[in-house]
Kinemage of the C-alpha trace (Angstrom):
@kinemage 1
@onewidth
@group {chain A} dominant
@subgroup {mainchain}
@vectorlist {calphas} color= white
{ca unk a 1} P -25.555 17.208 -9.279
{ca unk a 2} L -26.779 20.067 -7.350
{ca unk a 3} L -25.198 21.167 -3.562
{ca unk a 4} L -27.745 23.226 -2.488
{ca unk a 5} L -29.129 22.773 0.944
{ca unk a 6} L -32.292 20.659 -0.154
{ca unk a 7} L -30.477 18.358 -2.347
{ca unk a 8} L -31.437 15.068 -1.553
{ca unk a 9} L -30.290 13.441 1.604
{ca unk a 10} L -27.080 10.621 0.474
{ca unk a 11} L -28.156 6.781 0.070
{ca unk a 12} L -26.477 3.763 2.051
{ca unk a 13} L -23.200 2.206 1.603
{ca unk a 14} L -20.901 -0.292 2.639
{ca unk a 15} L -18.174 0.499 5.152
{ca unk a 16} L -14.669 1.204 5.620
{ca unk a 17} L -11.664 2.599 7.012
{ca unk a 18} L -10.218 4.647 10.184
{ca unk a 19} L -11.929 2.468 9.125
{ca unk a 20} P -16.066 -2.349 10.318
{ca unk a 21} P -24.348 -10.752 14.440
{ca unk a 22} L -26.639 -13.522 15.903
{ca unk a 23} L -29.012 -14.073 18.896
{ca unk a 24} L -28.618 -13.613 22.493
{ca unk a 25} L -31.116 -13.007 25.649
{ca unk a 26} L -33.316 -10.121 25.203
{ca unk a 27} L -32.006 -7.238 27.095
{ca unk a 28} L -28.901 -5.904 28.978
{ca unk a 29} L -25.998 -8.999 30.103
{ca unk a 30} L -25.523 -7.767 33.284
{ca unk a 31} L -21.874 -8.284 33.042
{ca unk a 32} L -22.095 -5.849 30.296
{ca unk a 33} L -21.238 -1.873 31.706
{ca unk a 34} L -23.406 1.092 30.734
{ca unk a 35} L -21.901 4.423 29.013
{ca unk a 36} L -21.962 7.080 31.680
{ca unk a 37} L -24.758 9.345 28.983
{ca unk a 38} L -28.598 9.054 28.541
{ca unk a 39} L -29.554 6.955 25.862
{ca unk a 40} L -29.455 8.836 22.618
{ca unk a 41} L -33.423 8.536 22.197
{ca unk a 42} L -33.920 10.498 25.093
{ca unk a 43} L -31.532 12.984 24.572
{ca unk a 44} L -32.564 13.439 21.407
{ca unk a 45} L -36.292 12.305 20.933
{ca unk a 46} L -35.806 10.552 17.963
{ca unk a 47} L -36.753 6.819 19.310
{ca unk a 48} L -36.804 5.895 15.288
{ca unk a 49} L -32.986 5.916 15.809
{ca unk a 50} L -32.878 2.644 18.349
{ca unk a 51} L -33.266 -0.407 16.426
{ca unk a 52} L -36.046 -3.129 17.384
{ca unk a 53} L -33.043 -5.464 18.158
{ca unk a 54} L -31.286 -5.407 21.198
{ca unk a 55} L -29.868 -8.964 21.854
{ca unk a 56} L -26.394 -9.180 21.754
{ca unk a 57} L -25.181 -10.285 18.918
{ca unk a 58} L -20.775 -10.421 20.180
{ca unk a 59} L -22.297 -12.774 22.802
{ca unk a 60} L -22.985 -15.334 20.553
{ca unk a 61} L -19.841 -15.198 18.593
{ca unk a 62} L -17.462 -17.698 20.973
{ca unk a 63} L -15.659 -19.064 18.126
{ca unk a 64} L -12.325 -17.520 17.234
{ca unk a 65} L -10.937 -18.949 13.534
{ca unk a 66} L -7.634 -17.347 12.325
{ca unk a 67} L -8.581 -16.687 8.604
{ca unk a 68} L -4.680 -16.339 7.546
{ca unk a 69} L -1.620 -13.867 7.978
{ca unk a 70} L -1.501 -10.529 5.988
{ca unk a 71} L 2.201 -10.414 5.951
{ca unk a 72} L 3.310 -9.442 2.091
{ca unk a 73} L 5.084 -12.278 0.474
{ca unk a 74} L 6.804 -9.641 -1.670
{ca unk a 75} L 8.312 -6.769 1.136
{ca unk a 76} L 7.224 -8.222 4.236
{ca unk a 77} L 4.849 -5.750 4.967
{ca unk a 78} L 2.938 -6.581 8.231
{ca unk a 79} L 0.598 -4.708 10.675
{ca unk a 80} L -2.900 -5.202 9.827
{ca unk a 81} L -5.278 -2.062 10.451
{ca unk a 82} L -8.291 -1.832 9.076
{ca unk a 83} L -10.460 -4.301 6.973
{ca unk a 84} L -13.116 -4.361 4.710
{ca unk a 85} L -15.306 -6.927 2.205
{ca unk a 86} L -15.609 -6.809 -1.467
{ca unk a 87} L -18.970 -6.229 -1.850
{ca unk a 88} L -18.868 -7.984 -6.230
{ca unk a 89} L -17.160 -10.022 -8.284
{ca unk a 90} L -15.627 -8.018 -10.733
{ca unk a 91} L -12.350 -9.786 -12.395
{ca unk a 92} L -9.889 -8.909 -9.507
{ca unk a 93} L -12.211 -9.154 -6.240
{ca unk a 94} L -14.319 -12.356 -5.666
{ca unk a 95} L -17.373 -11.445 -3.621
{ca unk a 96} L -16.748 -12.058 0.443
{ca unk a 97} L -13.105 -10.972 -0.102
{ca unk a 98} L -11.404 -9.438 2.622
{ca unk a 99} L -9.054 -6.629 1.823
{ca unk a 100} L -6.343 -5.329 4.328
{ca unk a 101} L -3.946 -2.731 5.025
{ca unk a 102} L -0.733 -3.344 6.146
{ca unk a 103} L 0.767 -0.456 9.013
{ca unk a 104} L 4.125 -1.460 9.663
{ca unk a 105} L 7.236 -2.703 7.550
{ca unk a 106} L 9.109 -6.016 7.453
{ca unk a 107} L 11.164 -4.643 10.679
{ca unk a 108} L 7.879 -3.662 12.183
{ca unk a 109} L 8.572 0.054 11.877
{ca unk a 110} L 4.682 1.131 12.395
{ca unk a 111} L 3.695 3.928 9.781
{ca unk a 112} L 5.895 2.420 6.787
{ca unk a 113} L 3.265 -0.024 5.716
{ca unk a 114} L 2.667 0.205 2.050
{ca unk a 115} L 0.811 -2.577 0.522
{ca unk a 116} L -3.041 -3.654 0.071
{ca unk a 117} L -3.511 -7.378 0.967
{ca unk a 118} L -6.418 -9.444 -0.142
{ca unk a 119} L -7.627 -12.945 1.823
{ca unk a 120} L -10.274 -15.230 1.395
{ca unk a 121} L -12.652 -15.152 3.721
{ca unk a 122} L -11.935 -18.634 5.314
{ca unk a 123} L -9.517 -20.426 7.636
{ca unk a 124} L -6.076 -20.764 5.829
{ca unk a 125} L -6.062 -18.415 3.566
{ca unk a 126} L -3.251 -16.946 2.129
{ca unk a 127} L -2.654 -13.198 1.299
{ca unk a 128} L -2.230 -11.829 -2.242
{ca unk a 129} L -0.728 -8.347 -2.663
{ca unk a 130} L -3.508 -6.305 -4.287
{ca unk a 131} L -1.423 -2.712 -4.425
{ca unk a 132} L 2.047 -1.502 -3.251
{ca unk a 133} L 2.860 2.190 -2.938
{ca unk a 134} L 4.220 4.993 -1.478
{ca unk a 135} L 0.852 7.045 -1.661
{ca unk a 136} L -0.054 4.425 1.086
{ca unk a 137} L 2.587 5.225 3.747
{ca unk a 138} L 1.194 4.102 7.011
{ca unk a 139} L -2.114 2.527 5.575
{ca unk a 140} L -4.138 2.438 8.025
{ca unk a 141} L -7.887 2.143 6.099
{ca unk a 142} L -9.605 0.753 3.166
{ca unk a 143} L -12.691 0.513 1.473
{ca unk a 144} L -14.606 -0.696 -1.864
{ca unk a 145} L -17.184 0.910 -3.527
{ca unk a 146} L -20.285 -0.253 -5.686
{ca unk a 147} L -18.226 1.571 -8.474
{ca unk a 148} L -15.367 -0.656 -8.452
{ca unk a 149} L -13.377 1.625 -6.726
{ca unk a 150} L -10.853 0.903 -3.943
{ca unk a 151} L -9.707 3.932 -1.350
{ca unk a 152} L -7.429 3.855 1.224
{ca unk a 153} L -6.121 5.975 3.734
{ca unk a 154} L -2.236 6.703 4.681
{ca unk a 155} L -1.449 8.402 8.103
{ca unk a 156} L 2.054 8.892 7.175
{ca unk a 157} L 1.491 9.745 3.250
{ca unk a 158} L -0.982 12.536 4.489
{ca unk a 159} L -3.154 11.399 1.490
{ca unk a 160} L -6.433 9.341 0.981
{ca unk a 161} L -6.110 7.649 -2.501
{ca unk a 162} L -8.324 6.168 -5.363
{ca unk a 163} L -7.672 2.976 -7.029
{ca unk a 164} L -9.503 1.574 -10.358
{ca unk a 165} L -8.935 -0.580 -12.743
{ca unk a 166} L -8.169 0.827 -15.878
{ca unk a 167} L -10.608 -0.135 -19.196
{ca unk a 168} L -9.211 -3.770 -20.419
{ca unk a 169} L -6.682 -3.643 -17.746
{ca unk a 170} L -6.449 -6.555 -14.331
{ca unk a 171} L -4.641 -5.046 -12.088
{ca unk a 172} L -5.732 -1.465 -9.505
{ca unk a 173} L -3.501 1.378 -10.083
{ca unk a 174} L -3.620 4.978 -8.762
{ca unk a 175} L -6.945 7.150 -10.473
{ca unk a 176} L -6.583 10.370 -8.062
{ca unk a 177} L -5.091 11.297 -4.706
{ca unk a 178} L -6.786 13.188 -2.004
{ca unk a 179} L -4.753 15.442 -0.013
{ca unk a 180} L -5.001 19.041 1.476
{ca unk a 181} L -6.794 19.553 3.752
{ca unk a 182} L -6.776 16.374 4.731
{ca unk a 183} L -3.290 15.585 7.096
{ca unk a 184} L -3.152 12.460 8.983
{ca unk a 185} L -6.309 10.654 7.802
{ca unk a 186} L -6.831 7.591 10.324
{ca unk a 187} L -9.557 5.608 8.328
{ca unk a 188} L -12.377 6.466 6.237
{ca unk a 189} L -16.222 5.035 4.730
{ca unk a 190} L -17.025 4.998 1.490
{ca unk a 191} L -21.656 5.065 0.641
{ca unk a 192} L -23.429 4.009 -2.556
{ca unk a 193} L -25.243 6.860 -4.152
{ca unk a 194} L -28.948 6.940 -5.713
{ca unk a 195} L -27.260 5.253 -9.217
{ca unk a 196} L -24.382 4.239 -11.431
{ca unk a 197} L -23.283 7.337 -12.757
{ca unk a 198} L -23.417 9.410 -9.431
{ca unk a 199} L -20.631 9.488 -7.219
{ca unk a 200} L -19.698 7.823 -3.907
{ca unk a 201} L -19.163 9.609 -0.724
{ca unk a 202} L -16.464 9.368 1.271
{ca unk a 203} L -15.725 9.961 4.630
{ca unk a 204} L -12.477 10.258 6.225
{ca unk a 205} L -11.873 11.173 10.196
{ca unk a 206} L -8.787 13.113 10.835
{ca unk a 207} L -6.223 12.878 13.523
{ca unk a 208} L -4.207 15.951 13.327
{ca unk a 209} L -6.931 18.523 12.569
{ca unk a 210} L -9.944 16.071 14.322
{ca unk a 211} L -12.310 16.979 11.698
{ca unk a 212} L -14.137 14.802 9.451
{ca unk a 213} L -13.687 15.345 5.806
{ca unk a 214} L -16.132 14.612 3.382
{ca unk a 215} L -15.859 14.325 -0.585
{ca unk a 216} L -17.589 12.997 -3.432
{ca unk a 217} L -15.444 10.821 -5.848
{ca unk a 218} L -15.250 9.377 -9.072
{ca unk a 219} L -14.456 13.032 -10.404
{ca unk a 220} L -18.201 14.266 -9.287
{ca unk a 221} L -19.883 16.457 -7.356
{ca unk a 222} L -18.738 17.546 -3.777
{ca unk a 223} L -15.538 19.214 -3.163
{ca unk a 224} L -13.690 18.071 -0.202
{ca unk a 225} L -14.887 19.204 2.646
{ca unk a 226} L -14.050 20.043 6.722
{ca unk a 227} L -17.983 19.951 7.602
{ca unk a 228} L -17.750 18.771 10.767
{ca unk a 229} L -14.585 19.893 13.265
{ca unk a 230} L -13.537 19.724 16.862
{ca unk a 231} L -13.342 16.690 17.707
{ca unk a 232} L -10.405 15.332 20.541
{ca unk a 233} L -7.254 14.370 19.034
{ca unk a 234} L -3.710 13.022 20.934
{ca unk a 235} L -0.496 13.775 18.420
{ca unk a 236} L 0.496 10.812 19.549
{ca unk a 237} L 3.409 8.503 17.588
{ca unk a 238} L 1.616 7.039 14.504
{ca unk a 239} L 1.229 3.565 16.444
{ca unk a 240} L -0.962 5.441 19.190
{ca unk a 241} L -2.822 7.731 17.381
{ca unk a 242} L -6.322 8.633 18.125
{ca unk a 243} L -9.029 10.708 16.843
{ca unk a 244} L -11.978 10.982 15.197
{ca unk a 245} L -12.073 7.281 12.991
{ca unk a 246} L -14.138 4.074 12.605
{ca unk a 247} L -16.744 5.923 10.724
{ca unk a 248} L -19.672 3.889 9.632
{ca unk a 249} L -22.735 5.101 7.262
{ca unk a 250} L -26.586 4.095 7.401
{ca unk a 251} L -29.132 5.717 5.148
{ca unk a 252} L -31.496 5.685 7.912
{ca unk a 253} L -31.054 8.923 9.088
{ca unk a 254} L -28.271 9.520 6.730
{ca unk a 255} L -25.941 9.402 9.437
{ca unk a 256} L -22.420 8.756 9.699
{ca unk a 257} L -21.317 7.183 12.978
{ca unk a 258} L -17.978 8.329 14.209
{ca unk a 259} L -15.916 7.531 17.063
{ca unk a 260} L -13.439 9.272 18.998
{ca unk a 261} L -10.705 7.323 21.283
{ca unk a 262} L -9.307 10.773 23.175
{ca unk a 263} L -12.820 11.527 24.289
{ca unk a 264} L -13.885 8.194 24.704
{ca unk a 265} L -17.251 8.899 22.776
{ca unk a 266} L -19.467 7.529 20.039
{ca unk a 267} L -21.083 10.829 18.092
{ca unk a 268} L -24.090 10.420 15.007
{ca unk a 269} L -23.775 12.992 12.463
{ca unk a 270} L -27.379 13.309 11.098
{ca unk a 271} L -28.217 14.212 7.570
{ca unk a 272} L -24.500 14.428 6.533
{ca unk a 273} L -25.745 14.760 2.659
{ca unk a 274} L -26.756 18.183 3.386
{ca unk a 275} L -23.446 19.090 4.802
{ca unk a 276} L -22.174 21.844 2.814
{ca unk a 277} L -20.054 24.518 4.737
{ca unk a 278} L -16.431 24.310 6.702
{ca unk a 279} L -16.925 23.741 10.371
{ca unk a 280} L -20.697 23.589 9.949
{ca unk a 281} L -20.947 21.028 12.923
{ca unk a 282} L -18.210 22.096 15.716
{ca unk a 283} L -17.683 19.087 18.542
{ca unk a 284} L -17.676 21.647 21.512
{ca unk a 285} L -14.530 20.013 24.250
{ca unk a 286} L -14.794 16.624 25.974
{ca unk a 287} L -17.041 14.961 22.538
{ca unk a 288} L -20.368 15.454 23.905
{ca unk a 289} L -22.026 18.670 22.952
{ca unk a 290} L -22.240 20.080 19.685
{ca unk a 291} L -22.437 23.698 17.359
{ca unk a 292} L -24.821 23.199 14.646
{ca unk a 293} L -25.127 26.247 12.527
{ca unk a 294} L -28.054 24.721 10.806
{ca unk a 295} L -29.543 22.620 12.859
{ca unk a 296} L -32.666 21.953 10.981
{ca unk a 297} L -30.765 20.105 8.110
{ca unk a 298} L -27.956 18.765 10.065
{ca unk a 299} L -26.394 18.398 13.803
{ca unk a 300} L -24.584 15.357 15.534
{ca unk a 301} L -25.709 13.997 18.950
{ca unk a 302} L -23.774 12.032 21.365
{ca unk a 303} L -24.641 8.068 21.236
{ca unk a 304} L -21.945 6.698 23.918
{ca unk a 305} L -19.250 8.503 26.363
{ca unk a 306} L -17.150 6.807 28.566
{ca unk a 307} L -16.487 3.674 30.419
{ca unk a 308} L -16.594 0.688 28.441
{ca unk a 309} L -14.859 2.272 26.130
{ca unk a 310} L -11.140 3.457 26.473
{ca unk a 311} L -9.105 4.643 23.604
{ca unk a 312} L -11.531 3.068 21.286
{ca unk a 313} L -10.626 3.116 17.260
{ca unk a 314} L -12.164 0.705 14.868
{ca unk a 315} L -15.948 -0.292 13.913
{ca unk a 316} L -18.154 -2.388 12.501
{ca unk a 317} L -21.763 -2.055 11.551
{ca unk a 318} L -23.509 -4.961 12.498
{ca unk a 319} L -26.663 -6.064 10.313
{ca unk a 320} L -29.388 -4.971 12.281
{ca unk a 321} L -28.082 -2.138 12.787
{ca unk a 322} L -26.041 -2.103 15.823
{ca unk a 323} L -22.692 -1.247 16.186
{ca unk a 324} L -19.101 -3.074 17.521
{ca unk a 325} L -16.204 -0.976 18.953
{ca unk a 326} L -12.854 -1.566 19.413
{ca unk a 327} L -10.800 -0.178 22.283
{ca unk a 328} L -6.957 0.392 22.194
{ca unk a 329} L -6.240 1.339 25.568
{ca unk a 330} L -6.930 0.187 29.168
{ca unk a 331} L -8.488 -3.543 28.526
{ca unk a 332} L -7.028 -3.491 25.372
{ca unk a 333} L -8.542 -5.698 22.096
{ca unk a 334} L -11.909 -5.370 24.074
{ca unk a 335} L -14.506 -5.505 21.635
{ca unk a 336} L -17.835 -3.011 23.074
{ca unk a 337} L -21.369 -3.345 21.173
{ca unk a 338} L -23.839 -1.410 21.678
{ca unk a 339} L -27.012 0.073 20.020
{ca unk a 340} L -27.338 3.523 18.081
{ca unk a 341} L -29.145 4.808 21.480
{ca unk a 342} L -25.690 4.239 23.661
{ca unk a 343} L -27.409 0.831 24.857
{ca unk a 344} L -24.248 -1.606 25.433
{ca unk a 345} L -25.315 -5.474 24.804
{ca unk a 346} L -22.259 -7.021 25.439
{ca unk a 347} L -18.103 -6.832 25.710
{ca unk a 348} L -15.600 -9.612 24.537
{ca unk a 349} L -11.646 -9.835 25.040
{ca unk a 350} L -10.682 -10.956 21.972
{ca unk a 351} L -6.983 -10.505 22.349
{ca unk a 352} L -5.726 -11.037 26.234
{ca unk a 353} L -1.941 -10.064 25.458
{ca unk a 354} L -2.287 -6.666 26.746
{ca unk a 355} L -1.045 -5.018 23.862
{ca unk a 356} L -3.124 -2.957 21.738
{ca unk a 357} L -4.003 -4.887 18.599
{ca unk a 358} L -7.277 -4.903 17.265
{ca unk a 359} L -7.368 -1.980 14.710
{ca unk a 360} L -9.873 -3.202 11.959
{ca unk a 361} L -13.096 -4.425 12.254
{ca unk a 362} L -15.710 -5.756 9.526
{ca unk a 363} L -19.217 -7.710 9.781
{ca unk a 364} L -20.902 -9.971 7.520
{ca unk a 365} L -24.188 -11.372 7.256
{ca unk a 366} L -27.699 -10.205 6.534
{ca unk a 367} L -29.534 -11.277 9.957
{ca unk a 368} L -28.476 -12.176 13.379
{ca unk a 369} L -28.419 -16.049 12.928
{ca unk a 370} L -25.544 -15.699 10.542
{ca unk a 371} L -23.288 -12.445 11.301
{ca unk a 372} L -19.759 -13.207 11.984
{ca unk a 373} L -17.060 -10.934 12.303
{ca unk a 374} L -13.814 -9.900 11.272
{ca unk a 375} L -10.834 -8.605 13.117
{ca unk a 376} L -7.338 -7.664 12.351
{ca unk a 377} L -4.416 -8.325 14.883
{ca unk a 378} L -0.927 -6.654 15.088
{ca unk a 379} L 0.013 -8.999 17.644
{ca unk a 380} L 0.186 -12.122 15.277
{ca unk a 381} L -0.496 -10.366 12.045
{ca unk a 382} L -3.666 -12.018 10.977
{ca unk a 383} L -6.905 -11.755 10.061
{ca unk a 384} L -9.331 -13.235 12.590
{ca unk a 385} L -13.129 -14.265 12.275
{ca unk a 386} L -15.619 -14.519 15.364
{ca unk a 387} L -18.460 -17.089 14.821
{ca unk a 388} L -21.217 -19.005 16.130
């Protein structure tokens, strides 16, 4: 597979890590707060980037079902970050499967979580373990690929890592271990390529050297890679860590979507296939300009800064396009959605504790009349699903 600059832009792909629809009025809720940016179709000119939907699809979901705990019945692993959904049926995963990573140990130690749960996606369900290792210290994001494969990301193991099944075999076990230079990886996506036998992309957001890493898997292609840097991190203790995470892929545009919780911004990296140098993006400081050394084949833009978001991590890709955020700090468990032109439709309290909780988000669905989503919560452990 050739890297050269006009290799061909990468396909779609189903989303991960860090780290994530129905009907509402037409238009802006007016309860609903506006970023504090222009639109990202002004700024940039591009109106092919704002999808033809914008009716909220969060305000529709009022129904809060707790699918099931993801405590481990084996260690007591507990902690839920961030969630994905088996895409096949393939002998271990059923398709609709949720699959879950656990942060925090049986004494709630956050950063010693070790184990891969997997839950059926209805009320009641009960978790089976699907891995358990120390490659997965302080797991903290997941995804599945088209290929089978299963990644996950371990803030404390410094390490994203590949799991497949072996030929005849049942059960996941370890195929290859990402490391250096990636540190303290806080989720990541994974994107189907143009056929079988290519690779899958991944993408993993970074929150000790705030750069997103990008690599091709499956022992192909593209080495692992710091293309895009700069971007706001806290050093925080591993339960309050923020950076760049929540990334989310659409092969319009062949952007990557990645948010950043110091900064309080949403950036779009356009035409991330062609990516192919260190630090060939550079997130100038405060998240909202940008150093593109080739702009004409790739360049990020800003999408959302500021207030409704505060200390946002996880996110989901809605359907039709749009996207769901997750804050951690201020109103915390607030869920923000908004469209790829900064456009916020709607916000939701999903979790009125106080205490940050809400680290993984997922959607499902293939139109607005039956999206639902997924949530994980640290405060009770659990999977949640938002409905109609």
């Amino acid at each position: 597979m050739s890297f050269f600059r006009s290799r061909m832009p990468l396909l779609m792909m189903a989303t991960l890590f860090a780290a994530s629809a129905c009907h509402g009025s037409a238009g802006l809720p007016p309860s609903a707060p506006q970023g504090d940016g222009a639109s990202a179709a002004s700024r940039t000119g591009n109106s092919a980037l704002v999808p033809a939907d914008t009716t909220s699809i969060l305000k529709e979901l009022t129904k809060d079902v707790v699918i099931g705990s993801t405590v481990d019945s084996g260690n007591g692993d507990k902690g839920p970050r961030a969630i994905s959904i088996a895409p096949f049926s393939n002998g271990v995963f059923k398709k609709g499967q949720l699959l879950v990573c656990n942060f925090e140990d049986k004494a709630g130690t956050v950063g010693n979580g070790t184990t891969l749960e997997v839950l059926d996606p209805k009320a009641g369900s009960k978790a089976s373990r699907l891995y358990q290792g120390s490659e997965l210290e302080g797991c903290d994001g997941d995804a599945i690929s088209p290929a089978d494969a299963v990644y996950a990301a371990g803030l404390m193991s410094h390490k994203v890592v590949e799991l497949a099944v072996p030929y005849g075999g049942t059960k996941y076990k370890v195929h290859k271990t990402y490391g250096s230079p990636i540190e303290s990886p806080l989720g990541d996506s994974v994107q189907p390529t143009a056929h079988g036998y290519a690779a899958d992309y991944v993408f993993v957001g970074d929150s000790k050297t705030g750069s997103l890493d990008i690599f091709s898997a499956n022992d192909y292609g593209h080495p692992l890679l710091q293309g895009v840097t700069g971007f706001a991190v806290n050093a925080k203790a591993p339960g309050h860590r923020l950076g760049p995470s929540g990334t989310q892929y659409v092969s319009k545009g062949d952007t990557v979507y990645v948010v950043d919780g110091v900064t309080n911004t949403i950036v779009a990296v356009t035409s991330v296939g062609k990516l192919l140098l260190k630090d060939e993006i550079v997130v100038q400081p405060g998240g909202k300009t940008f150093d593109c050394k080739h702009k004409a084949d790739a360049c990020a833009h800003l999408v959302l800064a500021g207030k409704p978001l505060d200390g946002p991590l996880a996110s989901a890709l809605l359907p039709n396009g749009n996207l769901i955020v997750a804050n951690t700090l201020g109103t915390a468990n607030m869920l923000v959605e908004l469209t790829p032109a900064g456009q916020v439709l709607d916000t939701k309290v999903v979790d009125t504790s106080g205490t940050q909780g809400v680290f993984g988000l997922v959607a499902s669905g293939t139109s607005d009349s039956n999206t639902v989503l997924f949530y994980t919560d640290t405060n009770d452990n659990s999977v949640h699903e938002l409905e109609r």
